[in-house]
N, C-alpha and C positions, 0 to 999 in steps of 0.2 A: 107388918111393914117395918124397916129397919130405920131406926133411927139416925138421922142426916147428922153433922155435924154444924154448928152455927159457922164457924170461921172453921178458914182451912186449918187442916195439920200443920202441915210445914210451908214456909216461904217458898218462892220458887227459889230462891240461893239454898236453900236446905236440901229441896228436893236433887238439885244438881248436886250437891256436896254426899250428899246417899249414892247416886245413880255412881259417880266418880269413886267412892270407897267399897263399892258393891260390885263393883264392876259391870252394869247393868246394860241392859241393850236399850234399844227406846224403847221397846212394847213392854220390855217388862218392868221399865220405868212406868208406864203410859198403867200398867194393869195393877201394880203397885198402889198410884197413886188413887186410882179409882176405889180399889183395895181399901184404902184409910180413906174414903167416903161414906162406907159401909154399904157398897155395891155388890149385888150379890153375883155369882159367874154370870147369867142371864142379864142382868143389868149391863156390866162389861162388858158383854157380848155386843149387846146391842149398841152402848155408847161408843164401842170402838170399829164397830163394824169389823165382827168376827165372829166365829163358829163359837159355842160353850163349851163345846171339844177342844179347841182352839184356845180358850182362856185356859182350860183345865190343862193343857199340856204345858202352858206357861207356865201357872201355879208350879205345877211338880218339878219344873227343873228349876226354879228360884227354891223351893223345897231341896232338893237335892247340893246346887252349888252353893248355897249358905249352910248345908248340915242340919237343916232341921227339918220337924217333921211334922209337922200340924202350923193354923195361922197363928194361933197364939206366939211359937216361938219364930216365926218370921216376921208377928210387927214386931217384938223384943228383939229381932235383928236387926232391923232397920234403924229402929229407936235407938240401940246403941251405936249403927251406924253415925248419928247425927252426932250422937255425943263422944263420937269420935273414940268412941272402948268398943272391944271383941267381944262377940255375943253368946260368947259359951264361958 
C-alpha cells in the first residue's frame, strides 16, 4: 500500500498557480493532483470516476506536453512549476 501524505502537497493557490503555468485542463489538473497523493492509476480511476485507460491516456499526454518521460520527471515539472523555473 502506498504511502498517504499527512498534509497536502500544495495549497489550493499552488495548485491553481501549476494548473495556469502548465497549462493544464481540469482532469489533468484533477489527475495530477491525486498524482501527489500517491494514488495509484486504479485508485484515480476510481476517485475520479474514470476508465484506468482513461487515467493512462491522461498520464501520457501530460508526459508528452511537458517533454518528459516517466513520473519522476513530471513531479520535478510541476515542482518547478510552483517554483516558478523551467523543468529541464
Amino acid at each position: 500500500m502506498p504511502v498517504r501524505p499527512s498534509a497536502p502537497v500544495f495549497t489550493d493557490d499552488q495548485w491553481r498557480l501549476i494548473a495556469q503555468r502548465l497549462e493544464l485542463s481540469g482532469r489533468e489538473h484533477d489527475i495530477l493532483e491525486c498524482l501527489f497523493d500517491a494514488d495509484s492509476e486504479k485508485e484515480i480511476a476510481t476517485r475520479l470516476s474514470m476508465s484506468a485507460g482513461t487515467v493512462r491516456t491522461h498520464l501520457k499526454r501530460l508526459h508528452a506536453e511537458l517533454g518528459v518521460h516517466n513520473r519522476l520527471q513530471l513531479v520535478r515539472a510541476v515542482i518547478a512549476a510552483v517554483q516558478g523555473r523551467s523543468h529541464e
